[in-house]
KEKOL-435223 format. One line per 5 residues: number of its first residue (from 0); for each residue x, y, z of N, C-alpha, C. Coordinates in steps of 0.1 Angstrom, whole numbers, plus 5000, padded with zeros to 4 digits. Layout:
<nodes>
NUM) X,Y,Z,X,Y,Z,X,Y,Z; ...;
</nodes>
This chain:
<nodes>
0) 3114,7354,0568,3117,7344,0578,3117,7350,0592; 3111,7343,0602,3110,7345,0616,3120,7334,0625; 3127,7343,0631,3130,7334,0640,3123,7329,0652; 3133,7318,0663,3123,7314,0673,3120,7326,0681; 3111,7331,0689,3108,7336,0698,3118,7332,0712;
5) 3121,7321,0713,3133,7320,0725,3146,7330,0720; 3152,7329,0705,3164,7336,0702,3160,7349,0703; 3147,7352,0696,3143,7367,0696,3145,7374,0708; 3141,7367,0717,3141,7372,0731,3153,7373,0739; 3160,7369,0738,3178,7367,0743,3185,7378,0732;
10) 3182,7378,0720,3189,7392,0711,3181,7404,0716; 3170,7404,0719,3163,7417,0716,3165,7419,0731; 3167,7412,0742,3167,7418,0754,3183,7427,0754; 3190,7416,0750,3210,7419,0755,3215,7422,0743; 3211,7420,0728,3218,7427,0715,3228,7415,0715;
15) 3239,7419,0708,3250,7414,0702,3260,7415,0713; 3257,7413,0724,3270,7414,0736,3276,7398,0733; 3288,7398,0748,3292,7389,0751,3287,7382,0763; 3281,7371,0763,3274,7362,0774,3288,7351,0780; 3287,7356,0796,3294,7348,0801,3313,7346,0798;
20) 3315,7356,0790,3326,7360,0788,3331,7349,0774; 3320,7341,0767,3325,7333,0755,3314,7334,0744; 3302,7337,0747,3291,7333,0737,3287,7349,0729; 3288,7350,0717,3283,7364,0710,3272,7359,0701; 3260,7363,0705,3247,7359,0691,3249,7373,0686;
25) 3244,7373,0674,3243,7379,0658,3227,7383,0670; 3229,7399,0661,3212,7410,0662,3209,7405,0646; 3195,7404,0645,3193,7409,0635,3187,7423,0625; 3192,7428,0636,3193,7448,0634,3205,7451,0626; 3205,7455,0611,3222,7454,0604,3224,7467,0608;
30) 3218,7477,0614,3226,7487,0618,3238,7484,0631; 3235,7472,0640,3249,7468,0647,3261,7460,0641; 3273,7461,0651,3282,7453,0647,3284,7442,0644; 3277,7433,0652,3273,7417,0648,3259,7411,0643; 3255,7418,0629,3238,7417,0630,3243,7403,0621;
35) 3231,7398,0623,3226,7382,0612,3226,7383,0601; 3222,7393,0595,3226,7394,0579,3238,7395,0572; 3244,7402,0577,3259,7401,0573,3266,7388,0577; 3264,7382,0587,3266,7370,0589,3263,7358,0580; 3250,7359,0578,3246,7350,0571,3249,7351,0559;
40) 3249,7364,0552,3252,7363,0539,3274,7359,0537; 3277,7362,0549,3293,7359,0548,3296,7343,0546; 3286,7334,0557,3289,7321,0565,3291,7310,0552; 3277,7312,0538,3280,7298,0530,3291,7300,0526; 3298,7314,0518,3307,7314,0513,3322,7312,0520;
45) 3328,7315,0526,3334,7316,0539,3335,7297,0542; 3325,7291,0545,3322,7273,0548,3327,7272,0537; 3323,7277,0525,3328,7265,0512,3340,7266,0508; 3345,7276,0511,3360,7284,0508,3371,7274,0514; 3362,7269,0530,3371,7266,0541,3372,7248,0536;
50) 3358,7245,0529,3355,7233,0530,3349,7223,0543; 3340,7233,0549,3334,7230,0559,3320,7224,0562; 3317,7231,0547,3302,7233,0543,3290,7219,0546; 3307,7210,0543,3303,7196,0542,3297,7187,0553; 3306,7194,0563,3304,7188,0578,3291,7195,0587;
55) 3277,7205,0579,3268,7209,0585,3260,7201,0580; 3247,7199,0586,3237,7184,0582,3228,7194,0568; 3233,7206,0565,3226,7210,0557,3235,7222,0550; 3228,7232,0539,3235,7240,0535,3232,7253,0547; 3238,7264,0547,3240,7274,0556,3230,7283,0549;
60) 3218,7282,0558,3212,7296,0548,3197,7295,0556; 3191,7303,0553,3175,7303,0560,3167,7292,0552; 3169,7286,0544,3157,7278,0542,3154,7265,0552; 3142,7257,0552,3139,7247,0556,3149,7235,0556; 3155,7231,0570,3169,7225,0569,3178,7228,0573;
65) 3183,7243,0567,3193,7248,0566,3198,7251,0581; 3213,7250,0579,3213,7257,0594,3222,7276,0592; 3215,7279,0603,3216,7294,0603,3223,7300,0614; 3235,7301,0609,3248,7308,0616,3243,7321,0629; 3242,7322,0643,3232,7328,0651,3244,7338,0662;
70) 3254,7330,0665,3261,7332,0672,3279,7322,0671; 3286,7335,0677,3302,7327,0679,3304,7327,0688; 3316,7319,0692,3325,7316,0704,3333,7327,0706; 3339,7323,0716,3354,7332,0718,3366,7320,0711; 3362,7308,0713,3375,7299,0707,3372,7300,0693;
75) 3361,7304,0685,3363,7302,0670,3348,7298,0667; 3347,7288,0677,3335,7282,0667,3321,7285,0669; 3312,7281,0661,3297,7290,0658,3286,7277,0663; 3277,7288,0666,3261,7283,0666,3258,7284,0657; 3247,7276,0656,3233,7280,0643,3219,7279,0651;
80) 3211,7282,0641,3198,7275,0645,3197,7264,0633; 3190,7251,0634,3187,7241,0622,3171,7250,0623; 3168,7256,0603,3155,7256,0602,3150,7244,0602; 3135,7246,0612,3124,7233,0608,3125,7229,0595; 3125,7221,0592,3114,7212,0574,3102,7218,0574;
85) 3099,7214,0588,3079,7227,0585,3076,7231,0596; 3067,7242,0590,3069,7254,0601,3060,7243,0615; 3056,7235,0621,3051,7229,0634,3062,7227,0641; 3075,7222,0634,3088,7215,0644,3096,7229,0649; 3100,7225,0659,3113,7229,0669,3123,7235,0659;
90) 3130,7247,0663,3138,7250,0655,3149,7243,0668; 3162,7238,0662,3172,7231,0668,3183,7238,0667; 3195,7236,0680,3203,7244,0682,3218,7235,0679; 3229,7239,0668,3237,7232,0664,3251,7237,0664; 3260,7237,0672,3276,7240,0668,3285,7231,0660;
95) 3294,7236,0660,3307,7233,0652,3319,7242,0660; 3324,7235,0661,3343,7236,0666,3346,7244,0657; 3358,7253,0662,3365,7261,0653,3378,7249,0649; 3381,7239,0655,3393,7227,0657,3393,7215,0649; 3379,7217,0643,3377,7205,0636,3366,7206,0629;
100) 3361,7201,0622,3347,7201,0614,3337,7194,0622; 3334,7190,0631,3324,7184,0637,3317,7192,0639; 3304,7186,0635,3290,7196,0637,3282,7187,0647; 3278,7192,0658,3265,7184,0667,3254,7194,0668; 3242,7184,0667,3231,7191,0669,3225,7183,0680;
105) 3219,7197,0689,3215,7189,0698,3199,7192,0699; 3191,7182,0706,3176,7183,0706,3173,7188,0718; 3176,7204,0716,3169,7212,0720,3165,7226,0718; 3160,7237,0720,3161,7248,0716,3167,7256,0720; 3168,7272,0714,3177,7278,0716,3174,7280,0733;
110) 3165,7287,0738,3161,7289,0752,3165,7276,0760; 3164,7264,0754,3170,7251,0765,3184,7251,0764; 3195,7251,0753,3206,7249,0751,3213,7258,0754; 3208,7276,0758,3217,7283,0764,3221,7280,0777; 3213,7280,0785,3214,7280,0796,3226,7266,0803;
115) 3221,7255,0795,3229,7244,0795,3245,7246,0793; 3247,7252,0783,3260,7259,0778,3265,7270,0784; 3259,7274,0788,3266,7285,0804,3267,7279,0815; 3261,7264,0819,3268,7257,0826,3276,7247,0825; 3282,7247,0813,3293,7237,0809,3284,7224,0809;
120) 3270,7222,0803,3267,7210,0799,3262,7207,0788; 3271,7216,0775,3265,7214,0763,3280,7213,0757;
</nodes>
């Protein structure tokens, strides 16, 4: 599995730091402290435990659909990417609250939806 090229390029530039003093994305380097894989393999189990699983438009995991746990907050709650259905579509950028189970996905990519969200318009 490949990620987008926008997220590639925001991890591979800055790693697993803190953006803007709230946003941490996941490396997918497991030799660091916040890499993707450990993440990812923690997030279905962890959602189903919590009973959260329910409130993502899909299951938590790299397949087609799925959404993929990318990055956290400082208040709790997580990004994903939504995988495409096929590989031509937009991969889409989706949170969830640490306060409540609401999941939004918004139509845009990761490169559109940062920037938005560091200015308080996501």
């Amino acid at each position: 599995m490949e990620f987008p090229a926008d997220f590639r390029e925001v991890v591979g530039a800055y790693g697993a730091v803190l953006i803007d003093g709230h946003l941490c994305p996941k490396h997918p380097a497991p030799r660091l402290l916040h890499d993707l894989g450990t993440s990812t393999r923690g997030s279905p189990e962890l959602r189903r435990e919590e009973d959260m699983s329910e409130h993502l438009p899909g299951p938590a995991g790299p397949g087609p659909g799925n959404a993929m746990p990318v990055a956290t907050a400082t208040t709790g709650g997580s990004v994903f990417l939504r995988v495409p259905d096929d590989a031509g579509s937009p991969w889409r950028v989706g949170t969830q609250e640490v306060d409540g189970p609401a999941w939004t996905l918004y139509g845009m990519t990761f490169g559109e939806w940062l920037p938005a969200c560091l200015r308080g318009r996501t």
